[in-house]
Structure formats: C-alpha cells, structure tokens
TISELUM-267570 format. One record per residue: x, y, z of N, C-alpha, C, O in turn. Coordinates in nm, 2 decimals, decimal comma. Example, Ala and Ser with C-alpha at 12.3 -4.5 7.8 and 13.67 -1.06 7.14 Angstrom:
<recs>
1,32_-0,57_0,78_1,23_-0,45_0,78_1,32_-0,33_0,78_1,42_-0,33_0,85
1,28_-0,22_0,71_1,37_-0,11_0,71_1,29_0,00_0,79_1,34_0,11_0,80
</recs>
This chain:
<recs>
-5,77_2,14_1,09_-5,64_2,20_1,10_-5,57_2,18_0,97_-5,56_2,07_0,91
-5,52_2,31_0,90_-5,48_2,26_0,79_-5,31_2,29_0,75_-5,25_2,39_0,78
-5,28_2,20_0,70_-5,08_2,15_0,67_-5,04_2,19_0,56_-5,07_2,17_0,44
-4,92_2,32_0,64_-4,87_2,36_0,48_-4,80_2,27_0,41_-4,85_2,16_0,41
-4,67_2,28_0,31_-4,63_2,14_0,23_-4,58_2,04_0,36_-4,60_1,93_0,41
-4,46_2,17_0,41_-4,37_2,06_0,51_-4,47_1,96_0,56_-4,45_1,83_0,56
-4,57_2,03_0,62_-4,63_1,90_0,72_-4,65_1,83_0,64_-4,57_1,74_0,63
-4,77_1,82_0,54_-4,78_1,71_0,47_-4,66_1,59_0,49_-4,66_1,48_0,55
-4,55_1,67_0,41_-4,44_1,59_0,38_-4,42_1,46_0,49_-4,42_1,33_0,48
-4,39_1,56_0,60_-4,33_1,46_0,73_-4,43_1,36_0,77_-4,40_1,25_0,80
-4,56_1,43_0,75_-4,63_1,32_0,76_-4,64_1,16_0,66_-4,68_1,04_0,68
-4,59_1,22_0,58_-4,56_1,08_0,46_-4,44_1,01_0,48_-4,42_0,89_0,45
-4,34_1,11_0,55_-4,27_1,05_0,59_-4,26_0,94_0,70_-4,22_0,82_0,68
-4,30_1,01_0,82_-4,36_0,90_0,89_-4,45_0,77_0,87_-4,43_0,68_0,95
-4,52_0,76_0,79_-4,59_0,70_0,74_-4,51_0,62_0,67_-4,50_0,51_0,72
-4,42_0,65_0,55_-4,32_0,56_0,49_-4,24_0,48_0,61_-4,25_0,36_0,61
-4,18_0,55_0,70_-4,10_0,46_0,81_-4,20_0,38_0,85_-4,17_0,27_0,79
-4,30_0,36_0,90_-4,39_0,31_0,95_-4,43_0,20_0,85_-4,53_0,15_0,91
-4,40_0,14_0,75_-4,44_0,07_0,65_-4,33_-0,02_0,63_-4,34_-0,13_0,59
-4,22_0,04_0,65_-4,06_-0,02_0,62_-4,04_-0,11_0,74_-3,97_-0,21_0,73
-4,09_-0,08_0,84_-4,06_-0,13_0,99_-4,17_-0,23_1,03_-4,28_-0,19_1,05
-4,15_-0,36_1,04_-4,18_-0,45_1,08_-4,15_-0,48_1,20_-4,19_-0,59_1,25
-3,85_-0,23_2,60_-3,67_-0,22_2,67_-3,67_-0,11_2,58_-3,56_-0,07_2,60
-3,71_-0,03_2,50_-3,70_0,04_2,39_-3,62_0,20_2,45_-3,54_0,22_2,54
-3,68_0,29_2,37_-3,66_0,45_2,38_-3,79_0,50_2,45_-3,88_0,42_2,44
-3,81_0,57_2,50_-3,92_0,63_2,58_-4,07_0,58_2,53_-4,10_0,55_2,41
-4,14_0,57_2,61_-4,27_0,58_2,55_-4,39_0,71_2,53_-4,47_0,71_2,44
-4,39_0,83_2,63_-4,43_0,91_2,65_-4,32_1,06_2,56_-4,21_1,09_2,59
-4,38_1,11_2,48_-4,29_1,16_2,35_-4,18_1,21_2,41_-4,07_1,16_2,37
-4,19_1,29_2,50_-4,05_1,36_2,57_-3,96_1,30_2,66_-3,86_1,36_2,71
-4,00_1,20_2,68_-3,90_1,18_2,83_-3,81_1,07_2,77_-3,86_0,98_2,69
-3,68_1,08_2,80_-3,59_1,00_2,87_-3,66_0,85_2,94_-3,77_0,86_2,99
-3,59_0,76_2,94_-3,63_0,63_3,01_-3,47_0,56_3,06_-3,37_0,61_3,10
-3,51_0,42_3,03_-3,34_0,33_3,07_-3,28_0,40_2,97_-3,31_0,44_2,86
-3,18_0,39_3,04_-3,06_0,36_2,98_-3,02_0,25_2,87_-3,03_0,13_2,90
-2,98_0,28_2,74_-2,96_0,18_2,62_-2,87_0,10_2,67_-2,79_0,14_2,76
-2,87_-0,04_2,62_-2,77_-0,13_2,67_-2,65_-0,12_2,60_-2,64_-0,05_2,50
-2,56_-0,18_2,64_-2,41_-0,14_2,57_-2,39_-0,20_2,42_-2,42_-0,31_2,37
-2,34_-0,08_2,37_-2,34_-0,12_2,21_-2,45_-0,07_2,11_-2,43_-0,03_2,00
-2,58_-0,07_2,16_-2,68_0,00_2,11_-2,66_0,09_2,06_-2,59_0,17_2,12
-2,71_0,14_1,94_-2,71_0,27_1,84_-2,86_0,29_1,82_-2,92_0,21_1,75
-2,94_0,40_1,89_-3,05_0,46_1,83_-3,06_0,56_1,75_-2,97_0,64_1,74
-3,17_0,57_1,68_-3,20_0,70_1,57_-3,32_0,71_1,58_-3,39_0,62_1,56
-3,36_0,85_1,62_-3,49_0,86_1,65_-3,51_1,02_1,53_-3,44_1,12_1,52
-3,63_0,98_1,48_-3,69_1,18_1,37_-3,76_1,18_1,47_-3,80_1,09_1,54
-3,79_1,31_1,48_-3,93_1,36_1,56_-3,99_1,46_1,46_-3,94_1,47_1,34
-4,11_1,53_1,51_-4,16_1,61_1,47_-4,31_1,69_1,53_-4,40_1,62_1,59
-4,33_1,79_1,53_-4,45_1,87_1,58_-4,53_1,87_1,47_-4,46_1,86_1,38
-4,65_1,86_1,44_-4,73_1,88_1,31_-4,79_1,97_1,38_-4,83_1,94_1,49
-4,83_2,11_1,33_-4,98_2,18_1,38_-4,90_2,29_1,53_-4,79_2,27_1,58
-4,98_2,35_1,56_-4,97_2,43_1,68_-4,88_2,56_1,64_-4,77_2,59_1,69
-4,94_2,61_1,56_-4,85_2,69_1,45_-4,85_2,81_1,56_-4,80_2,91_1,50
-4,87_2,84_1,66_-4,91_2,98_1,75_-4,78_2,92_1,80_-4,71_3,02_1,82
-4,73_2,83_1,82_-4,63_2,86_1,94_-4,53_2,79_1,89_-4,56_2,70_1,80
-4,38_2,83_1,94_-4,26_2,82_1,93_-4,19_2,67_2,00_-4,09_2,60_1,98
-4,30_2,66_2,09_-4,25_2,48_2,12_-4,32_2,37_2,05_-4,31_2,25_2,08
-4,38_2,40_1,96_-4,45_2,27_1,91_-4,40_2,33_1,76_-4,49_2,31_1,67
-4,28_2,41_1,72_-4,25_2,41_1,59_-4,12_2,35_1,56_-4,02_2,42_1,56
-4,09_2,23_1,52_-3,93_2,13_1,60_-3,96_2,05_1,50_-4,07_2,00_1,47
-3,84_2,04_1,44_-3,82_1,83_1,43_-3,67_1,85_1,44_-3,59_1,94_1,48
-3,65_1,71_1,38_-3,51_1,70_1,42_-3,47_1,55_1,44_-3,54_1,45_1,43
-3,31_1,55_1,46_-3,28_1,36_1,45_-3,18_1,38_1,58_-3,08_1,44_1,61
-3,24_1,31_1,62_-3,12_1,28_1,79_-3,07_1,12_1,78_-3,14_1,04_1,72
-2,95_1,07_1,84_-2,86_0,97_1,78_-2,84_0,97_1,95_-2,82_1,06_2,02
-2,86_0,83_1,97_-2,82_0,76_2,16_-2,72_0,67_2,13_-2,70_0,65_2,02
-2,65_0,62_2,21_-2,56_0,50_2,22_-2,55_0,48_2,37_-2,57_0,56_2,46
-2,53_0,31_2,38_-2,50_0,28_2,49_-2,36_0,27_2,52_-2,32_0,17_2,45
-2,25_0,32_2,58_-2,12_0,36_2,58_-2,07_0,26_2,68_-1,96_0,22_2,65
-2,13_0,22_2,81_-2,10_0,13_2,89_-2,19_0,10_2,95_-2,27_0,20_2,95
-2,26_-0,02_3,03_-2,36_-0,07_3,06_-2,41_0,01_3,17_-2,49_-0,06_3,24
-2,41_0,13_3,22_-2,50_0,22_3,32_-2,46_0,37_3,26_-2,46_0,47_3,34
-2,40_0,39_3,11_-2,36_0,47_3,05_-2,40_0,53_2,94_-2,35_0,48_2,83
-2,49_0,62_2,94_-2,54_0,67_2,76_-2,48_0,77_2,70_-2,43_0,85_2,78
-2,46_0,80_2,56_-2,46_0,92_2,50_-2,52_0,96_2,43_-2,51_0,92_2,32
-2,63_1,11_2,46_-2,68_1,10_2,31_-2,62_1,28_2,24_-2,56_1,38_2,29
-2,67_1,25_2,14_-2,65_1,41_2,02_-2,76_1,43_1,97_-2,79_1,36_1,88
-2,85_1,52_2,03_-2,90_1,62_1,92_-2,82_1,66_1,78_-2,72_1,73_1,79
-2,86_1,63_1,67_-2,76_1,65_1,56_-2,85_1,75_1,44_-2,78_1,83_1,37
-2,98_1,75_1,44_-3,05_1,83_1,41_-3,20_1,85_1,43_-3,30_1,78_1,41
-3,17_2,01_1,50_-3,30_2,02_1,50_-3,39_2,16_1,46_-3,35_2,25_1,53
-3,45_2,18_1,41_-3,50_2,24_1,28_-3,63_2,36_1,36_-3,66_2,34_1,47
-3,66_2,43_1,32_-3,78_2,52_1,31_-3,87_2,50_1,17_-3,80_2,55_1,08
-4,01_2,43_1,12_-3,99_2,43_1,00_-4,12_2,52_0,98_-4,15_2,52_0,86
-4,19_2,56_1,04_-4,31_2,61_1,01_-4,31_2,76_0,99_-4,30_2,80_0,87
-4,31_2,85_1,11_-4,31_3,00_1,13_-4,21_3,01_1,04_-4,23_3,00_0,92
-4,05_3,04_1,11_-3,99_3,04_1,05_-3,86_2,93_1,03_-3,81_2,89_1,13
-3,83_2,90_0,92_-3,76_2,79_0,88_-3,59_2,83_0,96_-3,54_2,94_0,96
-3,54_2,75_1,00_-3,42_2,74_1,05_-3,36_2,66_1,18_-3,41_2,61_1,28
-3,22_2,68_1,16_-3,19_2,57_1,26_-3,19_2,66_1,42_-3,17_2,79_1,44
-3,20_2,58_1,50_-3,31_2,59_1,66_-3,19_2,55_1,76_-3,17_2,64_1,84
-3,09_2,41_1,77_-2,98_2,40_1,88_-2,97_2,24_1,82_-3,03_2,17_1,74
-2,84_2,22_1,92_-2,78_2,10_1,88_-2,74_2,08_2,08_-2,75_2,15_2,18
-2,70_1,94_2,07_-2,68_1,91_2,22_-2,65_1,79_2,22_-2,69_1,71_2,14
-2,57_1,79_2,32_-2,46_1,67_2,39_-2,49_1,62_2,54_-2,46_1,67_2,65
-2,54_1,53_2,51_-2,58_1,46_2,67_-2,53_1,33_2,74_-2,54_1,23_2,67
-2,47_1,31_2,84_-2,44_1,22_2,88_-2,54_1,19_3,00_-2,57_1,28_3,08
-2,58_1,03_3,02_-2,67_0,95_3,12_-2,59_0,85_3,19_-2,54_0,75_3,15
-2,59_0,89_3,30_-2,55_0,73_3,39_-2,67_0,68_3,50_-2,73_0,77_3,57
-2,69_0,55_3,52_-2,77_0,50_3,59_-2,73_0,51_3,73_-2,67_0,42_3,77
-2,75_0,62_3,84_-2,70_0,56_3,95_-2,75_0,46_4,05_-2,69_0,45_4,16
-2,86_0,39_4,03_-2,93_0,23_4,02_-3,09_0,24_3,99_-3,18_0,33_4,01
-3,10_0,18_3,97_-3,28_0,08_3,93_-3,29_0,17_3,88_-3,35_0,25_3,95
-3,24_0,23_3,74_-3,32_0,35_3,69_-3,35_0,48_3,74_-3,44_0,54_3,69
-3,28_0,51_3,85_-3,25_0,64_3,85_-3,09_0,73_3,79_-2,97_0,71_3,82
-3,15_0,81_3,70_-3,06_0,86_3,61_-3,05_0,98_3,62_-3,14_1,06_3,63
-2,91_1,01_3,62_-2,85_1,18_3,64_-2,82_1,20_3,49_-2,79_1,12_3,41
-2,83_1,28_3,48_-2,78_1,30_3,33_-2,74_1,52_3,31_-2,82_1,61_3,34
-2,63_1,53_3,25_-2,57_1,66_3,17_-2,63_1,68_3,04_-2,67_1,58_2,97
-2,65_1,82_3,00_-2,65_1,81_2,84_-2,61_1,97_2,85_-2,65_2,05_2,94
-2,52_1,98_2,73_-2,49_2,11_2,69_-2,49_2,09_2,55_-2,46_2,00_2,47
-2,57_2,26_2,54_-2,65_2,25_2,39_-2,62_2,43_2,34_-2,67_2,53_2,39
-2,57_2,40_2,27_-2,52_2,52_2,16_-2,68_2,56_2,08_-2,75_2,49_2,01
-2,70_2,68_2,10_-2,82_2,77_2,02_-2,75_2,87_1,93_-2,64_2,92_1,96
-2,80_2,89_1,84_-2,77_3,02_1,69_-2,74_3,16_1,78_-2,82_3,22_1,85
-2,62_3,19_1,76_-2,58_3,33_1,78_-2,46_3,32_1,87_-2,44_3,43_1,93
-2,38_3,21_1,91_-2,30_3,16_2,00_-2,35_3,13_2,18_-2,28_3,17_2,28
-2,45_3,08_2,18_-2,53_3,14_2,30_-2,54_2,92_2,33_-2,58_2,82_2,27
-2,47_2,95_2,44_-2,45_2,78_2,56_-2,60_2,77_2,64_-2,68_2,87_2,67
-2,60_2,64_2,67_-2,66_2,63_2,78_-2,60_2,50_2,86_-2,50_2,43_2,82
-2,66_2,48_2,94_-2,58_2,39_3,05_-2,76_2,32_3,15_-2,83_2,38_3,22
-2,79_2,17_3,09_-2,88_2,12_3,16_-2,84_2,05_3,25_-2,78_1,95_3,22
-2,86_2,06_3,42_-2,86_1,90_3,49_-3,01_1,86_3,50_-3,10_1,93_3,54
-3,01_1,72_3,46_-3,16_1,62_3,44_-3,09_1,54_3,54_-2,97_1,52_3,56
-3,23_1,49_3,62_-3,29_1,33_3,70_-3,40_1,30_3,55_-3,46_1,37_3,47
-3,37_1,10_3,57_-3,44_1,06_3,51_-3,50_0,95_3,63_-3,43_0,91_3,72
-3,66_0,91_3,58_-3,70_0,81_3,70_-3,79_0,71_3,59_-3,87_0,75_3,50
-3,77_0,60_3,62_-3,85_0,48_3,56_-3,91_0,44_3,66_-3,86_0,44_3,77
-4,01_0,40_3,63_-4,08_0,30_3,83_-4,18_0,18_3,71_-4,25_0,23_3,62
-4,17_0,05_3,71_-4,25_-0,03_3,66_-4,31_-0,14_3,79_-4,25_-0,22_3,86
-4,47_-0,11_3,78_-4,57_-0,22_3,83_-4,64_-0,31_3,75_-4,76_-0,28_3,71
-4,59_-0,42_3,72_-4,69_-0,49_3,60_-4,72_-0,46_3,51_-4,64_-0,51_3,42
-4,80_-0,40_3,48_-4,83_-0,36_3,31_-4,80_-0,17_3,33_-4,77_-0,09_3,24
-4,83_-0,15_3,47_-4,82_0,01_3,46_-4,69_-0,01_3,46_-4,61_-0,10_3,49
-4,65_0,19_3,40_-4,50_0,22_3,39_-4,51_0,36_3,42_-4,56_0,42_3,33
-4,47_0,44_3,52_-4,44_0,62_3,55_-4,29_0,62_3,51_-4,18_0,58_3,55
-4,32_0,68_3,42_-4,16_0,78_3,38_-4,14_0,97_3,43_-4,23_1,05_3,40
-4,07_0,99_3,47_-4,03_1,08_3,54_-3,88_1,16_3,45_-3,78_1,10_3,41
-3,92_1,31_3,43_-3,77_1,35_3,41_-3,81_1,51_3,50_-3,92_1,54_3,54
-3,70_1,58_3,51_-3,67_1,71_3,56_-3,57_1,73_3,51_-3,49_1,64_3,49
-3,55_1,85_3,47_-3,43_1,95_3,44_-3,45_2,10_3,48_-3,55_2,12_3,53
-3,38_2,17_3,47_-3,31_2,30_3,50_-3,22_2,37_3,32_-3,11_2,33_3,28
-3,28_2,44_3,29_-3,20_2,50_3,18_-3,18_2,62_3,21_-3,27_2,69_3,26
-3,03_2,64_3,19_-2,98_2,73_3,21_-2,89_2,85_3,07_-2,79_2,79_3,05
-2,89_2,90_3,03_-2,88_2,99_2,89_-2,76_3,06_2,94_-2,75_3,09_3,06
-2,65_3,11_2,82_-2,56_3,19_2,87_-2,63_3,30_2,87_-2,61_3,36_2,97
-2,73_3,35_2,77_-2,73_3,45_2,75_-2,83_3,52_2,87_-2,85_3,63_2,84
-2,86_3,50_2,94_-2,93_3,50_3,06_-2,95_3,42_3,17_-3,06_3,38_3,20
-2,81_3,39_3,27_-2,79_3,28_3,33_-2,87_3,30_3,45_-2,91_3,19_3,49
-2,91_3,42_3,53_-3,04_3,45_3,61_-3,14_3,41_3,57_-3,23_3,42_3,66
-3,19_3,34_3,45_-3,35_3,36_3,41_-3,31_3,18_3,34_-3,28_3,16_3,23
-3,32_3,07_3,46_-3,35_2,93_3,42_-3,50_2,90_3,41_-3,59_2,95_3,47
-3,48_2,77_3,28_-3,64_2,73_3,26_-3,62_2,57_3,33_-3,53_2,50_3,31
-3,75_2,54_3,43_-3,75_2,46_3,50_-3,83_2,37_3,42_-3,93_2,44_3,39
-3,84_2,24_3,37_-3,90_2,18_3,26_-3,95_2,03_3,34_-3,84_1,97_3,36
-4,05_1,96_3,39_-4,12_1,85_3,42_-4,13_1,78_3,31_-4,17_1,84_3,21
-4,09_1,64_3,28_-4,20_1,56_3,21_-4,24_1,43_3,28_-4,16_1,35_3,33
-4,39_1,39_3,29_-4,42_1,28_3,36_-4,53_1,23_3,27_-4,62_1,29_3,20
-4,48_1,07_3,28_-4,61_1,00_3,17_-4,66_0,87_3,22_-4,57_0,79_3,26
-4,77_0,84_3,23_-4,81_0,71_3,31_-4,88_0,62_3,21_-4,99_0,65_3,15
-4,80_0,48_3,17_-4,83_0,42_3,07_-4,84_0,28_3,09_-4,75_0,21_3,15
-4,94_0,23_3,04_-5,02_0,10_3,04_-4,97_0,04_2,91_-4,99_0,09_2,80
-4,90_-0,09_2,92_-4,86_-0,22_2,80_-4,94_-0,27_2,76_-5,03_-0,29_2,85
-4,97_-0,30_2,67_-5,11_-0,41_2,59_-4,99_-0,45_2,53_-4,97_-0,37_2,43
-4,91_-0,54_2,56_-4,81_-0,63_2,48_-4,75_-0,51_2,39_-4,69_-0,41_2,43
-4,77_-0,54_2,27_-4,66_-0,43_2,17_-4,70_-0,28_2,19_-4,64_-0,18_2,18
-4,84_-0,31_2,23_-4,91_-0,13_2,25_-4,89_-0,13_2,31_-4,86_-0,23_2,38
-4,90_0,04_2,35_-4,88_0,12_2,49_-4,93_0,23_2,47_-4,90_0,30_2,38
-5,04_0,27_2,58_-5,09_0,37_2,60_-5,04_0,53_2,69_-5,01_0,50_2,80
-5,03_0,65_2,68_-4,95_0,68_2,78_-5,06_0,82_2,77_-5,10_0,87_2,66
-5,08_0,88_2,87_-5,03_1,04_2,90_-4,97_1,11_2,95_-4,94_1,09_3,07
-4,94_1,19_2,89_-4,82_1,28_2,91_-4,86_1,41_3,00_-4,97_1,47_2,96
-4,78_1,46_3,12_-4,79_1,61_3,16_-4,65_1,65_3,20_-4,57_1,58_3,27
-4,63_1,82_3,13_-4,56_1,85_3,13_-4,52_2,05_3,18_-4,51_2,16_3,13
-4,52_2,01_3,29_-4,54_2,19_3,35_-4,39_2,25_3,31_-4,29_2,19_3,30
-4,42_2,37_3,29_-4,32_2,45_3,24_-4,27_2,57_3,32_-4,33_2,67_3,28
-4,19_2,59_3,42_-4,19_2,72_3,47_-4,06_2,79_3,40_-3,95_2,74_3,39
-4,09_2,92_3,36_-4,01_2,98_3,28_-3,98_3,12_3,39_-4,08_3,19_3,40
-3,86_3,17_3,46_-3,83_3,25_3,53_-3,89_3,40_3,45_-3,96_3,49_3,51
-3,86_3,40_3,31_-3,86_3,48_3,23_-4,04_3,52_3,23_-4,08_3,62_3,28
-4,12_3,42_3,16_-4,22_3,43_3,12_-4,35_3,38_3,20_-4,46_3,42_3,17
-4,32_3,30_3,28_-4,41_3,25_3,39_-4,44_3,09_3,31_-4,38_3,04_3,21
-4,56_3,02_3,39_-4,56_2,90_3,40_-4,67_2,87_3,26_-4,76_2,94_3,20
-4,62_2,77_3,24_-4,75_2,71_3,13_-4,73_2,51_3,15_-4,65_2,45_3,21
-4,81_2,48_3,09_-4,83_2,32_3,09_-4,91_2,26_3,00_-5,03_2,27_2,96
-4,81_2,17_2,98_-4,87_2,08_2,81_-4,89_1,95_2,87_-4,84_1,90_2,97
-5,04_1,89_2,74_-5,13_1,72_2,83_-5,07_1,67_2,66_-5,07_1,72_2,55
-5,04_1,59_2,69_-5,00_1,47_2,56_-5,03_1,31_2,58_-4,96_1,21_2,61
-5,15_1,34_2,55_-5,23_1,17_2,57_-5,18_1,10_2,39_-5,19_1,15_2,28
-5,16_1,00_2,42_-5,06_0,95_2,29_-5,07_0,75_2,34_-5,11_0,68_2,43
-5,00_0,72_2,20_-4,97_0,59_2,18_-4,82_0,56_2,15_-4,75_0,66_2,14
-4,74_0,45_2,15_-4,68_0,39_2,10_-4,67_0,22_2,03_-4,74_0,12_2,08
-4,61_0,20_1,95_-4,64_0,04_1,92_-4,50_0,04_1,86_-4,44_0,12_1,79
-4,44_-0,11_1,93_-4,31_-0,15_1,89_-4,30_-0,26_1,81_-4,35_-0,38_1,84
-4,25_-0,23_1,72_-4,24_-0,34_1,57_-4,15_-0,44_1,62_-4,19_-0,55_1,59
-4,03_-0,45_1,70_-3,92_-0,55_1,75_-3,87_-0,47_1,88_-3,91_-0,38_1,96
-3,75_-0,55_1,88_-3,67_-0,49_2,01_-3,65_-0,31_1,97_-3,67_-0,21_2,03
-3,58_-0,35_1,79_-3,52_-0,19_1,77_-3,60_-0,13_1,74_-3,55_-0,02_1,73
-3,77_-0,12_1,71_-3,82_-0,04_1,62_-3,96_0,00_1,70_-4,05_-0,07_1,75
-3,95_0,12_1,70_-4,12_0,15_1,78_-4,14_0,33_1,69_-4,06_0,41_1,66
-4,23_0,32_1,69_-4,30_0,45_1,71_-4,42_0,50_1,77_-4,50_0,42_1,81
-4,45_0,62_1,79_-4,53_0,70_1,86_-4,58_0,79_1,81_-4,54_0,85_1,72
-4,72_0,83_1,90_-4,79_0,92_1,79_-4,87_0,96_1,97_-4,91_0,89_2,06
-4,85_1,15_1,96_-4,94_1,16_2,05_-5,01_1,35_2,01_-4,96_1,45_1,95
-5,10_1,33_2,08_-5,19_1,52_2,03_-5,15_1,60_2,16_-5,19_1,57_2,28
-5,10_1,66_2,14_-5,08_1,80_2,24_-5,20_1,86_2,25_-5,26_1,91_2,16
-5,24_1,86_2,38_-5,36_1,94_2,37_-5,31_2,09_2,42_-5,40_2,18_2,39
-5,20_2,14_2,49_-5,14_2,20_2,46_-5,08_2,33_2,46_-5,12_2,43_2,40
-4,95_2,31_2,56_-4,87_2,46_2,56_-4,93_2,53_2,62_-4,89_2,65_2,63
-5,07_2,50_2,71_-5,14_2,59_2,76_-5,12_2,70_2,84_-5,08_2,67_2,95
-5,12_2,82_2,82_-5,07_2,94_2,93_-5,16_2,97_2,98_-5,27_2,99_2,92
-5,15_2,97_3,14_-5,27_2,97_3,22_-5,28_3,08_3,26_-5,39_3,11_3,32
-5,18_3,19_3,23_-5,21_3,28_3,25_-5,28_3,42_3,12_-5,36_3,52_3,13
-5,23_3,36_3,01_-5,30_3,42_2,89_-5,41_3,34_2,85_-5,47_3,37_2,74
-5,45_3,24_2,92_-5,57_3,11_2,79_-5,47_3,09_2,70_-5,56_3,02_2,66
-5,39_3,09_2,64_-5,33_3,01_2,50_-5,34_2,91_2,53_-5,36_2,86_2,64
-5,34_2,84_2,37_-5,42_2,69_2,33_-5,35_2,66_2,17_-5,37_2,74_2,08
-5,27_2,54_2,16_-5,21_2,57_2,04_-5,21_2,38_2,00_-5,10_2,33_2,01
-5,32_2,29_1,98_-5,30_2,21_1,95_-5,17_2,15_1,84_-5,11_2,22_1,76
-5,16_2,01_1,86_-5,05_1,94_1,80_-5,03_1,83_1,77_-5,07_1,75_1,85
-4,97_1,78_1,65_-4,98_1,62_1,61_-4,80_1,59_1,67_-4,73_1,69_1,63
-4,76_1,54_1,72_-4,60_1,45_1,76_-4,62_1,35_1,75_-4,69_1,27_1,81
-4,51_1,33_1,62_-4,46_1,20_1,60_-4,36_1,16_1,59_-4,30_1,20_1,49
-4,28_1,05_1,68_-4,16_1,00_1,66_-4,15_0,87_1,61_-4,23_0,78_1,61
-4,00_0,85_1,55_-4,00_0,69_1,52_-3,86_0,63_1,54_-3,77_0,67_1,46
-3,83_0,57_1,63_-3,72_0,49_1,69_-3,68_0,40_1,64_-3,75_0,31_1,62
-3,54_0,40_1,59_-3,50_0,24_1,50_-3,36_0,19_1,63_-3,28_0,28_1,65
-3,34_0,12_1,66_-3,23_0,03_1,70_-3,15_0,00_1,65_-3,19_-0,03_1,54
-3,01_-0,03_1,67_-2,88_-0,16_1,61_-2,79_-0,14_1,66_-2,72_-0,04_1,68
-2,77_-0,27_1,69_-2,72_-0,40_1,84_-2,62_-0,37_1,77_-2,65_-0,34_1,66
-2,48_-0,38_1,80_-2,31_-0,38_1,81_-2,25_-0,46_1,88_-2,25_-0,44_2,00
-2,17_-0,58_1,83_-2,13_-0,66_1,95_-1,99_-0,67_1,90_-1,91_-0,74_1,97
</recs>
C-alpha cells in the first residue's frame, strides 16, 4: 500500500507522540466508553491511513472531552479534515454524555457539515467489564437536515482483553444507511497506555465492506489520547 506525503507525515507524527509519552478513552478506535472523571481534559488526533476508495476511512481530526460533572461529559469535535481524495474540512460537533448508571450512557451530539447542513445524533453508550474481558457497546441514529427521511443507523461493538497496559480488541461495526444500504467494517487493533492520561492505539480496517457491491478498502487508524487532571 503505498502513502502519499500526508500519510507519511501523520505517520511520523504519530510516532513522534508516541516517543514523547511515557480508566482511559476508548479502547476499540470508535467507541465512546466511561464517562471522564470530573475535571479531566482529553485530546485525542486521529487518523485513517490508506483506504483511499472510500470516504469513511478518509478523516483525521482533534476531538477535546471534559469531565463537566461526575456522570457528565462534554466533548467537541474541533477539527476534522478529509486529507487524501480531496483535501478539506468534513464537520465539527458538540456532544453531551451523562451516565444514567454503571455505565450506561445516553448521549446528544449536534454536528454542523460544509454548506450549512445540521445534524442531530441520539447515542446509547454500554461498558460491561468481566475480569480482564471488556464489551463496549455504542448505537446512534444520524439524522441530516438535508435529508431528514434518510437516517444513518451506525453500531460500534468491540470485545477487549487487558494484558495489564496492553489491550487487545476487535472491533465491528454495521452500518445501515437508509440512503445507500448496509455495509460493515472489522477493526482488529491494539492499545497500550503509557499512564493514567496517555494511551494510544493502532488498529487495520479490514474494511468498509459493501456486501452488496464486494467493496474492500483496507486501513491503518491511529489514535493518541493524552489526559490532564484539574482540581
């Protein structure tokens, strides 16, 4: 698979964070998990490397969480990018999480896209931990102004095993699109957490698969999560 400059870049980039960094943010790339504790400031980059056929695995971007009150999150999407096909900015979004207990989480997000065009998300978030295993659970419903008949119904589920700082996880994620029909992405991946604030993750899309066309658009995702505690 071969990386035009950007990738390269981000990849070094990543790699640089990863060198600087000696209960966290998700383990499985996409999903939501607990709720940040109060006072918490996260910053997470992301990024798609590869999968140049398709329009979901062309993203990066920096999303910013806070814990606002102790069963209360906020996060912002603040940027998020198209950098491959074509270069530009993709949506921004505002989400609010509350715990309504053990980790089950309702959560809003309304997210502004290029051309004055809203949307309106309601998410469930689900944590379940057995010992070393962990199922994370999200659902949403996206809804678009510009087509408020035609919502995309979005799954993410990831079942992940602790080896102390490591964590193993895979990821599935079905997609039913009213518009376009159904497709579903496998994201078998890692995480490893440097302290309380600092982890990253690294997982391959195998990917985006349309079951109804065969499309196949592998992918490198990588994120990197930094923490800081506010008291």
């Amino acid at each position: 698979m071969k990386l035009n400059l950007v990738g390269k870049l981000t990849l070094v980039l990543a790699a640089y964070f990863l060198v600087l960094t000696n209960n966290l943010n998700s383990v499985g790339f996409n999903l939501n998990t607990e709720i940040l504790p109060e006072n918490l400031l996260g910053i997470s980059i992301y990024n798609w490397v590869g999968g140049f056929t398709s329009s979901i695995h062309d993203e990066a971007g920096v999303n910013i969480s806070y814990g606002l009150f102790p069963k209360t999150e906020i996060q912002f999407g603040i940027l998020n990018l198209s950098l491959y096909q074509n270069f530009g900015y993709l949506y921004s979004f505002l989400m609010i999480r509350y715990d309504l207990s053990e980790n089950n989480i309702g959560a809003l997000s309304i997210i502004y896209y290029p051309g004055n065009i809203f949307g309106l998300e309601p998410q469930y978030h689900l944590v379940s931990k057995i010992a070393n295993f962990v199922l994370e659970f999200n659902i949403k419903a996206t809804f678009k102004s510009s087509d408020f008949t035609k919502p995309v119904f979005t799954s993410y589920i990831a079942t992940v095993y602790n080896f102390g700082n490591l964590s193993l996880y895979l990821e599935i994620d079905p997609i039913y699109d009213l518009g376009t029909g159904f497709k579903l992405d496998l994201i078998p991946g890692f995480a490893y957490t440097f302290s309380d604030y600092s982890q990253i993750c690294i997982g391959i899309s195998l990917g985006d698969a349309d079951l109804l066309n065969n499309g196949f658009s592998p992918a490198i995702a990588v994120y990197y999560w930094q923490g800081f505690a506010f008291k």
